[in-house]
C-alpha positions in Angstrom: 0.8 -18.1 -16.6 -1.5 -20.3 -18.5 -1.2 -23.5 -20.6 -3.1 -24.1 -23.3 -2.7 -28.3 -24.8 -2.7 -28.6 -28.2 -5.6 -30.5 -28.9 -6.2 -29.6 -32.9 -4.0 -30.6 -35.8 -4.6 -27.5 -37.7 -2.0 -25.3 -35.0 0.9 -26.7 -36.8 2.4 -23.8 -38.9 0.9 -21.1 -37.1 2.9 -21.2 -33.9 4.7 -18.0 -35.0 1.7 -16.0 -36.7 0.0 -16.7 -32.9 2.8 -15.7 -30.6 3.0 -12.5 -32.7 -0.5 -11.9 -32.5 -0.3 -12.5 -28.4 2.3 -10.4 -28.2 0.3 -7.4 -30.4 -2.4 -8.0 -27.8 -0.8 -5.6 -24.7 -1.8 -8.2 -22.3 0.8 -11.0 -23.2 5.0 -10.8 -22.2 5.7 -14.2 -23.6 4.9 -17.2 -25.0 6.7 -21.0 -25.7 6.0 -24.4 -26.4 7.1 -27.6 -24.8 6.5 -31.6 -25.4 5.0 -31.4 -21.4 3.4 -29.6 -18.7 5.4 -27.2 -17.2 4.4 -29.2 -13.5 5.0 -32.6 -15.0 7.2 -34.3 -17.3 6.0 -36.9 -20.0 8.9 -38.7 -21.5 11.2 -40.6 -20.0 13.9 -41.8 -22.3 16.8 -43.8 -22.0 19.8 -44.8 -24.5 22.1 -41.7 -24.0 26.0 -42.1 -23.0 28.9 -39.4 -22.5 32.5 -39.4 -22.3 33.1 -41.6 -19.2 30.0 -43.4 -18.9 29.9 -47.1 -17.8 29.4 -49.5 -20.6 26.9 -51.4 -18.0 24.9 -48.1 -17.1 21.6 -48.1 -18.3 20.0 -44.7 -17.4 16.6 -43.0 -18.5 16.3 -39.4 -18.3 13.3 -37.4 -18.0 13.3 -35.2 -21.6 11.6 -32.1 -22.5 11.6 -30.3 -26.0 11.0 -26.8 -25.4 11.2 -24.0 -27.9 13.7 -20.6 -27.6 11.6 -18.9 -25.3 11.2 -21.6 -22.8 13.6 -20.5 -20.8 12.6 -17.1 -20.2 9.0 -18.1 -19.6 10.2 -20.0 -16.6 12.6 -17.4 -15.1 15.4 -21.0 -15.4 18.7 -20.1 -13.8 21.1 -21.1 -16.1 24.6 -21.3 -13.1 26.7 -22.4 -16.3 27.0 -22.0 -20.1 24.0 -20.2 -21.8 20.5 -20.5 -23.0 18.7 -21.5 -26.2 19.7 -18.5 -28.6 18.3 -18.0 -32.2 21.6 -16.3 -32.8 22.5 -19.9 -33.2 21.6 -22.1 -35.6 23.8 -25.1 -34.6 21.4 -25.5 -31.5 19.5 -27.4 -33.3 21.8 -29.8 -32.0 22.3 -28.3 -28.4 21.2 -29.7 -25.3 20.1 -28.1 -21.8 20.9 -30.4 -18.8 19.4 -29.7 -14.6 22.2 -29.9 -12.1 20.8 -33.6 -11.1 21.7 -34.5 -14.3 25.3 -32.6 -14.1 26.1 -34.3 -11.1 25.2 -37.7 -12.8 27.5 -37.5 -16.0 30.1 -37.1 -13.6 31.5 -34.8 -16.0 34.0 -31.7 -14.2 32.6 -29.3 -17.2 30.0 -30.6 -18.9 29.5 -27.3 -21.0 30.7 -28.6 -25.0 30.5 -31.8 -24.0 28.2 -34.5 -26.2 25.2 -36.6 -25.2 25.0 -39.0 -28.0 22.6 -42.3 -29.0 23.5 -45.3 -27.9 23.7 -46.2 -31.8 25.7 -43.1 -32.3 23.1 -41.5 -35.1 22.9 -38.5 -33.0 24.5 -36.5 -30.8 23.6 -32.8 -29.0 26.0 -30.9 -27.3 25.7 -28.9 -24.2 25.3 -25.4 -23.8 24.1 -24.9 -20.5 23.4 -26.1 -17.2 20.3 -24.7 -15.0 19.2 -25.3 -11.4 16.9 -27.9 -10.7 13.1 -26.8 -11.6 10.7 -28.8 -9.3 8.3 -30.1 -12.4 7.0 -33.1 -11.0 7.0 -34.3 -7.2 8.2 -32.2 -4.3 8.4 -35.3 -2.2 11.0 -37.2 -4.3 14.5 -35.6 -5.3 14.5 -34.1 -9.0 14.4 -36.1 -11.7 17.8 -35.6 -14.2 16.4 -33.8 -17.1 17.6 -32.9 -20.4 16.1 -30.2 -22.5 16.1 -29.9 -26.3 15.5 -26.9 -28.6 12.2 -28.5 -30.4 13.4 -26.1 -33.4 10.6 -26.9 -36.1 7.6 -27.4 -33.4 7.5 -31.0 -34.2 7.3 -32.1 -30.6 5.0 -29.5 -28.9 1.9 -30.4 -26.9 1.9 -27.5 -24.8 1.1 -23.5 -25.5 2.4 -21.6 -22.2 1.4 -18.0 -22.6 2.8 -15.6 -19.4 0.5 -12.4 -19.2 2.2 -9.1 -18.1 2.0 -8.3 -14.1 0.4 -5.1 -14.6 -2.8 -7.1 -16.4 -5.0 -8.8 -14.1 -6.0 -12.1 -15.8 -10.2 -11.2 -16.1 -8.8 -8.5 -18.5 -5.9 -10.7 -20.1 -8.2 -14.0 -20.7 -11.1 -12.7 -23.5 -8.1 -11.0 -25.6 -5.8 -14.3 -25.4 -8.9 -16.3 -26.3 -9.6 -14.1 -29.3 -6.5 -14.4 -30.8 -6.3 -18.3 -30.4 -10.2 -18.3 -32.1 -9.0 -16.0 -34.5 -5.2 -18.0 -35.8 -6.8 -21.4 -35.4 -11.1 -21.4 -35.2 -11.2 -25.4 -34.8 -9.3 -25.7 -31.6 -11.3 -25.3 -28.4 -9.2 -22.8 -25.8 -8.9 -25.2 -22.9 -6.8 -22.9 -20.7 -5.4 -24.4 -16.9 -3.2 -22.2 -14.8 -0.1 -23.0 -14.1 -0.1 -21.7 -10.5 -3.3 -23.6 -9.8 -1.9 -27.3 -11.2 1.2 -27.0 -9.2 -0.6 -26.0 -6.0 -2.4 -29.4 -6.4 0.7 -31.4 -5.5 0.0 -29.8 -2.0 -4.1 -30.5 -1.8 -3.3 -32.5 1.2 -0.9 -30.6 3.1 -3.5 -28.0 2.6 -6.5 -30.2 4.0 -4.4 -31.2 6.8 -3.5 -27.5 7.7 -6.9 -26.1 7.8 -8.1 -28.6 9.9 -5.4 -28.5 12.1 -5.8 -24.5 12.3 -9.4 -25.2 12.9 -9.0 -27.9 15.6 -6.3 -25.8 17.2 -8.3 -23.2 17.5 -11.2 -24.9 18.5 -8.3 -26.5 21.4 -7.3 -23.0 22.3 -11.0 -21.9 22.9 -11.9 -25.2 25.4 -8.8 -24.6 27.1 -9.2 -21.1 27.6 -12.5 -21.9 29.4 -11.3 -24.7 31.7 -9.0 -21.8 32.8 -11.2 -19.3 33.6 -13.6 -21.9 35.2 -10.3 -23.3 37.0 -9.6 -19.5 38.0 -12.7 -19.1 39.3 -12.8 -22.1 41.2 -9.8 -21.1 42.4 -10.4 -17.9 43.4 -13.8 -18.6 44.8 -11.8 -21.0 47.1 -9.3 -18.6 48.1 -12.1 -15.4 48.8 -11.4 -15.3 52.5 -7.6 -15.5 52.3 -7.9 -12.4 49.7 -9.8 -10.1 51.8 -7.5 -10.8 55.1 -4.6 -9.9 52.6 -6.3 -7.0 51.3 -7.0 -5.6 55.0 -3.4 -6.4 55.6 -2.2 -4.2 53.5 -2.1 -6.1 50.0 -2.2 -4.2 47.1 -4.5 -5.6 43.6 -1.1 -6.0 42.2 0.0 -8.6 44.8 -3.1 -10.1 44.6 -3.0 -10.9 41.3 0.2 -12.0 40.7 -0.4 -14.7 44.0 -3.2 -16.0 41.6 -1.6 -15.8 38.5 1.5 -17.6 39.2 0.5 -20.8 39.9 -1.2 -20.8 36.2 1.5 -19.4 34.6 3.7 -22.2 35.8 1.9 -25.1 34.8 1.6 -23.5 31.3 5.3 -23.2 31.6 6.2 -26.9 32.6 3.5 -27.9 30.0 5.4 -25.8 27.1 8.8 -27.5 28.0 7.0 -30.5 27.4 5.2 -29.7 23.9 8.0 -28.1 22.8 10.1 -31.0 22.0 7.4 -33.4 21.2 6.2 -30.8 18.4 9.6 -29.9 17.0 10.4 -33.9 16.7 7.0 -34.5 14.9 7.2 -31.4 12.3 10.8 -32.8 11.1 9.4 -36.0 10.8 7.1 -34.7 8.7 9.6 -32.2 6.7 11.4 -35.5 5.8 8.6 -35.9 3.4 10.0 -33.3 1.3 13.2 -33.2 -0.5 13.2 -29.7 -0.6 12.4 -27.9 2.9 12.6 -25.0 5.3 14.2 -25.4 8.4 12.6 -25.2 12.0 13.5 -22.0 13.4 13.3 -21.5 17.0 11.8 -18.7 17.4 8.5 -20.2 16.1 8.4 -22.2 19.4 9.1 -19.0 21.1 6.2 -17.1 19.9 4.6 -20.4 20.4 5.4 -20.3 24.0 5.0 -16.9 24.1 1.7 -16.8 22.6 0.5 -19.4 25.3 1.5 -17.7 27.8 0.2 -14.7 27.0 -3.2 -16.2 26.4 -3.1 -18.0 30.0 -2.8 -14.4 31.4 -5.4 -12.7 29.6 -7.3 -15.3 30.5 -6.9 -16.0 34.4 -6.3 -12.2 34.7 -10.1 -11.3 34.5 -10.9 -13.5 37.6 -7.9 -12.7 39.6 -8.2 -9.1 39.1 -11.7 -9.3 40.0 -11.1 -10.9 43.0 -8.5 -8.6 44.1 -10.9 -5.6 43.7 -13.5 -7.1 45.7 -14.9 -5.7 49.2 -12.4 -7.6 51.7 -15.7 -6.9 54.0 -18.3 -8.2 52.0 -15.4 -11.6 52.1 -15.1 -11.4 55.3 -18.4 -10.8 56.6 -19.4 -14.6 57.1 -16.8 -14.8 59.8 
């Protein structure tokens, strides 16, 4: 999906004549208008009251005017009423609300109730409630947000144009940019995908987990070689207590496992130490978001898992090395 801002006078009128002509291109499913970015919201208005509301209440709620298709383009849910229809005429006067905003009329069934101007010069009714679209910050709860049916274009800013899954955008791009040359030849086609702006709300979060993939990694790789130096050390230490076991009958198996035990329970007590520590600081940072996954444990499983596993591989080589050796060639300086 891309946005295109309306940046030239000479688009108003032609709205229609260019959605047709996107849609007559193959490459284009659909195509609204809105008074703001699909990842932001411009206007904040205030003013409004309901049946119920407190005389003392001053509220602002974030507004969008958005035209039929709006809905659609987005994939809303809409979990009561309807949608924008042009079946309709008298939505003209109708009005969308989020759930936020449901739950802050206080009204039991807000669908056909009336939002109405403090001054009581107009009044919308509503149609429809959807679930809450995340248009602004994901750190902060929604926003309560009322839609309106911008019915004669008058408050549009934004062109959002969806182009079909089975185009990729390299193909989609030149035709979309032909048509918009072609309907309105002053206006410069400064496209932004939508995907791309709303991943920037999370250009942090995705600084901070490369580096910490790279420093892990980077931690797993030291570690790994203090082991194998600690193994050999280890082992080096233990050469003449090997070879007597061997001659005594050990087997490689044995052997091993002696000198992979004592390894594989210090990585043990050190995971029932991490463990907590890391679960408490992830949900600390989780809190950070109002919307958020839960920690499941089996992460910290394969976590622990995975570290143990890696221990093994690791001190294996040495052990097993060991444990093959010549119990003579050990021995021989006795």
């Amino acid at each position: 999906m891309i946005s295109v801002p309306i940046n030239d006078p000479n688009y108003r009128g032609k709205y229609d004549v260019l959605k047709n002509e996107l849609l007559n291109t193959g490459v284009v499913s659909e195509m609204a208008l809105s008074s703001s970015p699909i990842t932001d919201v411009w206007n904040n208005v205030g003013g409004f009251t309901w049946s119920g509301k407190d005389p003392e209440l001053a509220s602002d709620f974030s507004v969008t005017n958005v035209t039929h298709d709006f809905g659609t383009l987005v994939n809303w849910q809409i979990i009561r009423g309807r949608d924008f229809s042009r079946s309709f005429k008298s939505d003209s006067a109708a009005i969308i609300i989020n759930e936020t905003a449901a739950k802050y009329l206080g009204l039991k069934n807000p669908v056909g109730e009336f939002i109405k101007e403090n001054d009581g010069k107009n009044s919308w009714q509503i149609i429809g409630v959807i679930k809450d679209l995340i248009m602004t910050s994901p750190y902060s709860p929604e926003k309560r947000a009322f839609f309106f049916l911008d019915f004669n274009y008058n408050a549009a800013s934004q062109i959002h144009v969806k182009i079909k899954s089975t185009t990729s955008a390299r193909e989609a791009l030149p035709r979309i940019e032909a048509v918009f040359k072609k309907v309105v030849p002053s206006a410069s086609f400064d496209y932004k995908f939508v995907d791309q702006q709303y991943a920037k709300k999370f250009g942090q979060e995705e600084r901070i987990g490369q580096l910490a993939s790279l420093f892990a990694i980077l931690a797993i790789f030291i570690s790994c070689l203090g082991l194998f130096g600690l193994a050999s050390f280890v082992a080096e230490q233990r050469t003449k207590e090997i070879g007597i076991r061997k001659v005594m009958g050990a087997s490689v198996l044995n052997l091993w496992k002696m000198l992979s035990k004592d390894f594989m329970l210090l990585v043990g007590i050190s995971i029932l130490i991490s463990i907590p520590a890391a679960r408490y600081f992830m949900e600390n940072w989780l809190q950070k978001y109002e919307y958020r996954t839960e920690m499941a444990w089996w992460i910290f499983a394969l976590a622990g898992v995975g570290a143990l596993l890696i221990t093994l591989f690791t001190v294996s080589f040495q052990a097993i090395k060991s444990a093959m050796a010549n119990p003579v060639k050990s021995l021989k300086s006795e």
